[in-house]
C-alpha positions in Angstrom: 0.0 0.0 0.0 1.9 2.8 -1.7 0.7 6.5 0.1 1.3 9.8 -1.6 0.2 13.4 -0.3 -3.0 14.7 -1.9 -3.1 17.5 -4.3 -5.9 19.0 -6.4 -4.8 17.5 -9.7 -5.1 13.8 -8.1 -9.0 14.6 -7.6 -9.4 13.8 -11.4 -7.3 11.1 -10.8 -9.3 8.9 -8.4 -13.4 10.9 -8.3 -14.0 7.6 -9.7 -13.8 5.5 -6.1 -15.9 8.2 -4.7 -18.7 9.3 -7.3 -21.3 6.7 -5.9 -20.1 6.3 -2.4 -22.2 5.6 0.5 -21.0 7.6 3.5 -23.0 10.2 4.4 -20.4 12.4 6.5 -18.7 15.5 4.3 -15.4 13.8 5.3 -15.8 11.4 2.1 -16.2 14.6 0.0 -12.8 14.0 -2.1 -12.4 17.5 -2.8 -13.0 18.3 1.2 -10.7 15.4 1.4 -8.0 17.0 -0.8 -8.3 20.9 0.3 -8.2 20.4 3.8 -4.4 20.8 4.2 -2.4 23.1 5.7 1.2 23.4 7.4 -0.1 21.3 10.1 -1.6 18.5 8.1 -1.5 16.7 5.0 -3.6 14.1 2.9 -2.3 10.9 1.8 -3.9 8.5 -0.9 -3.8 5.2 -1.5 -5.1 2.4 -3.5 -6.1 -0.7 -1.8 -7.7 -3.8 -4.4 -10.7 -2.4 -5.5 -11.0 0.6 -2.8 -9.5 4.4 -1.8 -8.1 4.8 1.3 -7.1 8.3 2.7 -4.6 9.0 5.2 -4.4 11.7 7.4 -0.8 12.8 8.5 0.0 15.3 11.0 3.9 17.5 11.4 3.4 17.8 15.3 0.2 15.9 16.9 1.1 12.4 15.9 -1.4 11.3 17.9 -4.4 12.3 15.3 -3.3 10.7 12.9 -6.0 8.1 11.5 -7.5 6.7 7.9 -10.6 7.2 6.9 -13.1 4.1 5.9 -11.8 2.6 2.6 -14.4 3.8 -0.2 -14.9 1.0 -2.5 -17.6 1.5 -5.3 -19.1 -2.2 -5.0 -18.8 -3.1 -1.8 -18.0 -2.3 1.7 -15.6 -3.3 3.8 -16.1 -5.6 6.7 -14.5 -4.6 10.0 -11.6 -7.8 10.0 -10.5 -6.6 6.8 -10.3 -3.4 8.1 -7.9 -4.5 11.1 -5.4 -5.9 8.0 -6.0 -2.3 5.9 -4.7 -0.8 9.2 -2.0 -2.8 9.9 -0.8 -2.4 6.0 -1.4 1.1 6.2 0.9 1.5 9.3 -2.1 3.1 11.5 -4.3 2.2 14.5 -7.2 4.4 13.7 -10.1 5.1 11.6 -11.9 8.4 12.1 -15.3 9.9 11.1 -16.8 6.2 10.8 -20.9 7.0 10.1 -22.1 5.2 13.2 -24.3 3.3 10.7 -21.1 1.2 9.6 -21.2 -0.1 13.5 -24.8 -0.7 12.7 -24.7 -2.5 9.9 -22.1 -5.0 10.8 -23.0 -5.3 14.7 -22.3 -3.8 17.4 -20.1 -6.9 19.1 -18.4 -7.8 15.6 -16.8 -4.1 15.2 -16.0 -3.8 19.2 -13.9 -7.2 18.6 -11.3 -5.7 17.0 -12.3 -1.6 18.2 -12.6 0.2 20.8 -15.6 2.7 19.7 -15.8 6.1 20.5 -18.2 8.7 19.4 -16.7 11.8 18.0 -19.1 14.6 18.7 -18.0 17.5 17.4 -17.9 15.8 14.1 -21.7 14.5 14.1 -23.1 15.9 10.6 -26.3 18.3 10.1 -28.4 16.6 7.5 -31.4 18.4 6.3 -34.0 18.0 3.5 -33.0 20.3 0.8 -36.8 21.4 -0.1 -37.5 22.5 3.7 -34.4 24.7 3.3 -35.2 25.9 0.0 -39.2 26.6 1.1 -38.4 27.2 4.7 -42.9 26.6 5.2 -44.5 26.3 8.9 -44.3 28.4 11.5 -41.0 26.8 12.4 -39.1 28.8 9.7 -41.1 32.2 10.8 -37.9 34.1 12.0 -36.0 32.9 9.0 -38.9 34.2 6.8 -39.2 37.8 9.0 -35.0 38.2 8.6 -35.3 38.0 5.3 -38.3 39.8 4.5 -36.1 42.6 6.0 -33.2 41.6 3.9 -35.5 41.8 0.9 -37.1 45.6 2.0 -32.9 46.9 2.7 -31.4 45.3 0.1 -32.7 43.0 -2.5 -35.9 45.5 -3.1 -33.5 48.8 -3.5 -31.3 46.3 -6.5 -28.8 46.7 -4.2 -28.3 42.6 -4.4 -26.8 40.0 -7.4 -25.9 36.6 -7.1 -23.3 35.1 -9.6 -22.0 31.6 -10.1 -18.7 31.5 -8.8 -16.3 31.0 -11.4 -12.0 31.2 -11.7 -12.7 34.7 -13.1 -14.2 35.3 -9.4 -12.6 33.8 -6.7 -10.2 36.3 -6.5 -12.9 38.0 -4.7 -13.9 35.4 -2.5 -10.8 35.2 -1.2 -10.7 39.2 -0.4 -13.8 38.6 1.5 -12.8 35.4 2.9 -10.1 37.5 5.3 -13.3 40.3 6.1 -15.1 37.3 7.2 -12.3 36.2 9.1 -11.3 39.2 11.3 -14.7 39.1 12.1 -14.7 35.9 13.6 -10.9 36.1 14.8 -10.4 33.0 13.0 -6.2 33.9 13.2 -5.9 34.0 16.6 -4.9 30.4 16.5 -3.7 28.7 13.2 -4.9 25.2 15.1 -8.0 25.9 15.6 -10.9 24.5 13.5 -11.9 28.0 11.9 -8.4 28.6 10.9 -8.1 25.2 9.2 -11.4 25.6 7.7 -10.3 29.0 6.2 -7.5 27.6 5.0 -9.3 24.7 3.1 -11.5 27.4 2.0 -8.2 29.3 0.1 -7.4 26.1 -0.9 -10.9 25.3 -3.3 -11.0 28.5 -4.2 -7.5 28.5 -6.2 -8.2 25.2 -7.2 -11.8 25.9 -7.9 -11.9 24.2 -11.6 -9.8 20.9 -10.7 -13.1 19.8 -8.3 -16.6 19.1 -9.3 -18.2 22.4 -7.3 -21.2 24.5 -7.6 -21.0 27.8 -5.8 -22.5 31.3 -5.7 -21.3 34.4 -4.6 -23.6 37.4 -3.1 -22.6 41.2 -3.7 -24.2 43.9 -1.6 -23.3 47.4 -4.0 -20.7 45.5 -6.1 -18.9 43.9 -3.5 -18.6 40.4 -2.4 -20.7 39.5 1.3 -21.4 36.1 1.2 -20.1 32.7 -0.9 -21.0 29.1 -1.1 -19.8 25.9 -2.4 -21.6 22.7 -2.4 -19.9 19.7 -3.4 -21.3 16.0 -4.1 -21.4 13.2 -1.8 -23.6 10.4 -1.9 -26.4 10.2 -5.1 -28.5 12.1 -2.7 -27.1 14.0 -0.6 -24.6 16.8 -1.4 -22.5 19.3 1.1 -22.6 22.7 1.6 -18.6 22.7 2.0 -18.4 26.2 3.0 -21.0 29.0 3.5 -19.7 32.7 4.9 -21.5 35.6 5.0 -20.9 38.8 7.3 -23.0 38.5 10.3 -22.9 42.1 10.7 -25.8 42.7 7.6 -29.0 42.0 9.4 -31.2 39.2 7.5 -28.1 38.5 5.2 -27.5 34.7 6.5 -31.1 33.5 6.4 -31.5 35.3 3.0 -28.0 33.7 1.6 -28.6 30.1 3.1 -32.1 30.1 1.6 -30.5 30.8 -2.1 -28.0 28.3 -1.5 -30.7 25.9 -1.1 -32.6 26.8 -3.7 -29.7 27.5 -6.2 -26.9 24.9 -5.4 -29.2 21.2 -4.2 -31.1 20.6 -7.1 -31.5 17.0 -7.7 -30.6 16.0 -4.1 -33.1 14.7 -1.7 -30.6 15.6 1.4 -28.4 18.9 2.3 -25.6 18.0 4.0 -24.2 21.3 6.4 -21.4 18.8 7.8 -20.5 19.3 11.5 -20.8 22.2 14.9 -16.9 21.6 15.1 -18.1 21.6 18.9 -18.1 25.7 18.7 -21.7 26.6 20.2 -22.5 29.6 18.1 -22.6 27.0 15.5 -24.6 24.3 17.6 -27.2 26.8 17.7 -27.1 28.0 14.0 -27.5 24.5 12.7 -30.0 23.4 15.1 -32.1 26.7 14.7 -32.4 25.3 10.8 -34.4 21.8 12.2 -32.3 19.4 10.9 -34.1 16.0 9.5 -30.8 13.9 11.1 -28.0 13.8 12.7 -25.0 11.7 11.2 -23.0 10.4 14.2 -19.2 10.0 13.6 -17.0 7.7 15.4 -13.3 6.6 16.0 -12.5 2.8 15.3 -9.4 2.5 17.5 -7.7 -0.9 16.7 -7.3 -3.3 19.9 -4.1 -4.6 21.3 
C-alpha cells in the first residue's frame, strides 16, 4: 500500500472511487478530502484492491493521525478486513466512521477488534433540501421575517446579485474570505478548526476548476458578502462545504442560506451542512435550521 500526499490535480485522478459512495459524512467529499491541508496537516492516498483509502498525517500531533473508511464502489468493507487495511497502512485508527457502519455490521463484531468512541464534534447536520429551500410552517417564521427585511434593505433597492462563482471570481472570495475572518478572529490560532477551515476554503477557491463544485457568490453594491460551495457526496445527498456571509448585515445569513438551497441542491433529496466543530454559536445555527438527522461519527481505535 503505496501513500502519496493529496493534491488537487489527483481529484481527477481517483473521483471515480468516490462518485457513488455511501457515507453520508462530508469527510468522504474527495475535494474536502483533498483541500483540507495546511502546514499542520496533510492528505495521503492510496489504492487498496478495488478501494481508496485516505490517510491523514500530522507534522506535530502524531497522535491524530488516522485513515478514513476505505471507499470502494461495490462493496464495503467488513471490520476484519479493516484490522489488516490498518496494519498495512501503518495506523491504528479510523476516524469519522458514520455510526451506521457499526450498525450494519453489529455492534459486538466491530467492538472485537475496536474500541468505539463517538466523536461529537464531528456528528453531521443533514437536512432535506426542499425544507431549506421553502423554509414553510411556522418553524421557519424568524427565517422568513429576517429575510423579509433583507429583501425591503437590500434586494428590493437592487442593491443585491448573485453570480456563479467561477475562476474569473474567486479572487474576490478570497478578499472577502479574510473580512469574514477578522470578524470571527479566526487567526488567533492557526490550530484551531476555523483557521483550518479557512484555509481549506483558500485552498478550493484557487483550485476551484480541478473539483466538481457548484458555488454562488452574493454582492451587496458590487462587493462580495457572502459565498457558497456545495460539493457532491452520496447520489443524494450533497454538502454545503463552506457557507460565509458577514454576520454584521442583518437578514443577510437566512436570506444567503435560503439561495444556496434553492440554487446549489437541485437533484438532491438531502443537504448536508457537515459538522458544529463543537463551537456553540454554531450548535445553535445549525440546530435553529431543524435538521431532519443527525450523522453520528466515530473513532474505530484498533485493539491490542
Amino acid at each position: 500500500m503505496n501513500f502519496s500526499q493529496l493534491t488537487p490535480p489527483d481529484y481527477v485522478k481517483y473521483r471515480h472511487y468516490f462518485e457513488n459512495q455511501r457515507y453520508e459524512i462530508c469527510a468522504y467529499s474527495l475535494s474536502s478530502a483533498i483541500c483540507w491541508s495546511n502546514q499542520e496537516y496533510q492528505p495521503f492516498g492510496a489504492e487498496y484492491e478495488d478501494a481508496f483509502i485516505v490517510a491523514a498525517e500530522f507534522k506535530t500531533l502524531k497522535r491524530n493521525r488516522h485513515l478514513l473508511l476505505p471507499v470502494a464502489p461495490r462493496r464495503e468493507v467488513p471490520p476484519d478486513e479493516l484490522v489488516r487495511v490498518a496494519k498495512f497502512a501503518g495506523h491504528t485508527e479510523f476516524w469519522f466512521v458514520p455510526e451506521d457502519y457499526v450498525t450494519r455490521f453489529g455492534q459486538a463484531e466491530v467492538a472485537h477488534y475496536f474500541d468505539v468512541k463517538h466523536q461529537a464534534a464531528y456528528d453531521d447536520y443533514v437536512y432535506l433540501a426542499e425544507d431549506l429551500a421553502g423554509l414553510k410552517g411556522n418553524r421557519y417564521s424568524k427565517k422568513r421575517n429576517l429575510i423579509n427585511q433583507f429583501n425591503r434593505d437590500y434586494v428590493d433597492r437592487g442593491r443585491v446579485t448573485i453570480d456563479p462563482i467561477t475562476a474569473d471570481n474567486t479572487e474576490e472570495c478570497l478578499i472577502f474570505l479574510e473580512e469574514w475572518c477578522r470578524e470571527r478572529d479566526c487567526d488567533a490560532d492557526e490550530q484551531t478548526d476555523l483557521a483550518c477551515e479557512k484555509q481549506a476554503a483558500i485552498n478550493t477557491l484557487v483550485n476551484y476548476d480541478a473539483f466538481d463544485l457548484k458555488g454562488i457568490l452574493l454582492r451587496i453594491d458590487g462587493e462580495v458578502r457572502a459565498f457558497g460551495i456545495s460539493a457532491p457526496l452520496t447520489p443524494d445527498m450533497a454538502t454545503l462545504q463552506y457557507e460565509k456571509a458577514l454576520g454584521s448585515i442583518k437578514g443577510l445569513y437566512q436570506y444567503f442560506d435560503n439561495a444556496c438551497a434553492r440554487m446549489l441542491f437541485n437533484g438532491y433529496t438531502y443537504l448536508n451542512k457537515e459538522s458544529d466543530m463543537g463551537i456553540p454559536g454554531l450548535t445553535k445555527a445549525k440546530k435553529s435550521y431543524h435538521p431532519h438527522k443527525m450523522v453520528r461519527a466515530v473513532r474505530l481505535i484498533l485493539k491490542d
